[in-house]
C-alpha positions in Angstrom: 0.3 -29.2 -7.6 -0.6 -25.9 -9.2 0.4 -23.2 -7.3 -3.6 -21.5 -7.4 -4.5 -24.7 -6.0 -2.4 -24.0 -3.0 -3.0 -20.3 -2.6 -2.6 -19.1 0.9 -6.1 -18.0 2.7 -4.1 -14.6 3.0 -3.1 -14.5 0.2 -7.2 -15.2 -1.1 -7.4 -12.1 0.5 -4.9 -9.6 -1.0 -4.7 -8.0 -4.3 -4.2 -9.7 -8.0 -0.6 -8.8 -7.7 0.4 -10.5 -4.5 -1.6 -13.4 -5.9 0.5 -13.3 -9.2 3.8 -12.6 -7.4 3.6 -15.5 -4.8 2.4 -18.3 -7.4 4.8 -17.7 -10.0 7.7 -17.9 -7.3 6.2 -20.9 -5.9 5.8 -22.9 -9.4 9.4 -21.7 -10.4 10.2 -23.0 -7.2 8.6 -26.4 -7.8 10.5 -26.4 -11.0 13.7 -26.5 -9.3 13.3 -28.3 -5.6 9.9 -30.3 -5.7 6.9 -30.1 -4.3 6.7 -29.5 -0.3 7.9 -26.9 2.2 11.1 -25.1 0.8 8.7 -24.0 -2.7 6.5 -22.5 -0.4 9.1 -20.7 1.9 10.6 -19.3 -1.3 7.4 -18.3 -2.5 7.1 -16.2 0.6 10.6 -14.5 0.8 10.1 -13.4 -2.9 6.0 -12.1 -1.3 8.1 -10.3 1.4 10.7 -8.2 -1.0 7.3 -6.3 -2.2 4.2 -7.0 -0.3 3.8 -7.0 3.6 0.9 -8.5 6.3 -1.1 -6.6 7.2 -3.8 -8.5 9.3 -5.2 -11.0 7.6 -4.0 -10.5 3.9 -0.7 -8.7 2.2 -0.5 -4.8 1.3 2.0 -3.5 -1.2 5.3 -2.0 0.6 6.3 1.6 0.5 10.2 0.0 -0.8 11.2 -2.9 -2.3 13.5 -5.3 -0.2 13.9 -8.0 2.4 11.3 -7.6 5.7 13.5 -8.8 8.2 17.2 -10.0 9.0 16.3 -13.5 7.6 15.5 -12.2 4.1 18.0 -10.1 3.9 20.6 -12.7 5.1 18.9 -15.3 2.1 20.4 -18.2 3.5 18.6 -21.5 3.8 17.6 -24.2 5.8 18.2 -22.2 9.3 16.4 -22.0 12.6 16.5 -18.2 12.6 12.8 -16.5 12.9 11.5 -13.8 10.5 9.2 -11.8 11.1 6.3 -13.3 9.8 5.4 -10.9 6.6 5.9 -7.4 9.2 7.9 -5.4 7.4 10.7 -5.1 10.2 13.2 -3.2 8.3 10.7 -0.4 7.4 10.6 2.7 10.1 9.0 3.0 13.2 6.8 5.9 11.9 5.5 3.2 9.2 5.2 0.3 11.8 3.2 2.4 13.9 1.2 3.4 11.0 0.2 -0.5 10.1 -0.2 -0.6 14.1 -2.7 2.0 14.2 -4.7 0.6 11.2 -4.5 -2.7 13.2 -6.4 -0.9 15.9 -3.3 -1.7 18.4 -3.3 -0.3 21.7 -0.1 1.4 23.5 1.2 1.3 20.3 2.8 5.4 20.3 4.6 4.2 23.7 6.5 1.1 22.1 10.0 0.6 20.7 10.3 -1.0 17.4 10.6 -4.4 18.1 7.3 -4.4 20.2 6.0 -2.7 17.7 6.5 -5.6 14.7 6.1 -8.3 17.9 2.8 -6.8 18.2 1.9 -6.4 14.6 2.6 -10.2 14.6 0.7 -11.2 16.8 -2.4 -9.1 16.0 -1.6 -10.4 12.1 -1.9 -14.3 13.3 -5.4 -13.3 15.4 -6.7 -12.0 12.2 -5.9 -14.9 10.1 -7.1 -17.4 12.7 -10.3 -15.7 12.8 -10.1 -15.2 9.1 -10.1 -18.9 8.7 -12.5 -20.0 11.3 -15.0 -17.8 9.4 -14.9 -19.5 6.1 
């Protein structure tokens, strides 16, 4: 299936680019494994090297490269958890930054990892409501 077909809801929801950028992965990746899961989850991990979540749709990144220890390990097939589209590698002044925009509380009191935990978990409430809406 064409990869506008099966364009995220965040992704609906983000620029032209981000648009552009996961469908092209996802088709090359349909090219070479199939249809199914592992087109998709590369069509992500090439999102991640540029763009970011930021609530309920993807911003451009100040730097290219991988989000998270997962991307930047690129191995396959594993059980490991990313960091679902937070940009964990970037600083904690930037992190804090996306928190603020994200209206998150306690945010100048947190250490980095609750900081992208938190960005999470604000980013999967905005995309749940996102969808619920439409």
């Amino acid at each position: 299936m064409p990869a506008r077909e099966e364009l995220p809801s965040t992704l609906q929801r983000s620029d032209e680019k981000a648009q552009r950028t996961w469908m092209e992965a996802h088709d090359s990746a349909v090219d070479s494994y199939g249809e199914g899961q592992r087109a998709h989850r590369t069509a992500y991990a090439a999102l991640k090297h540029t763009y970011e979540k930021v609530g309920d749709h993807w911003e451009p990144k100040d730097r290219r490269g991988p989000s998270d220890e997962q991307a930047s390990r690129g191995a396959r097939d594993t059980q490991r958890s990313t960091a679902g589209g937070v940009d964990a590698n970037a600083s904690k002044k930037h992190l804090q930054e996306v928190a603020r925009k994200l209206d998150i509380g306690g945010r100048s009191t947190m250490t980095k990892d609750e900081l992208v935990e938190a960005i999470q978990k604000t980013n999967k409430r905005a995309t749940a409501k996102s969808r619920s809406s439409t």
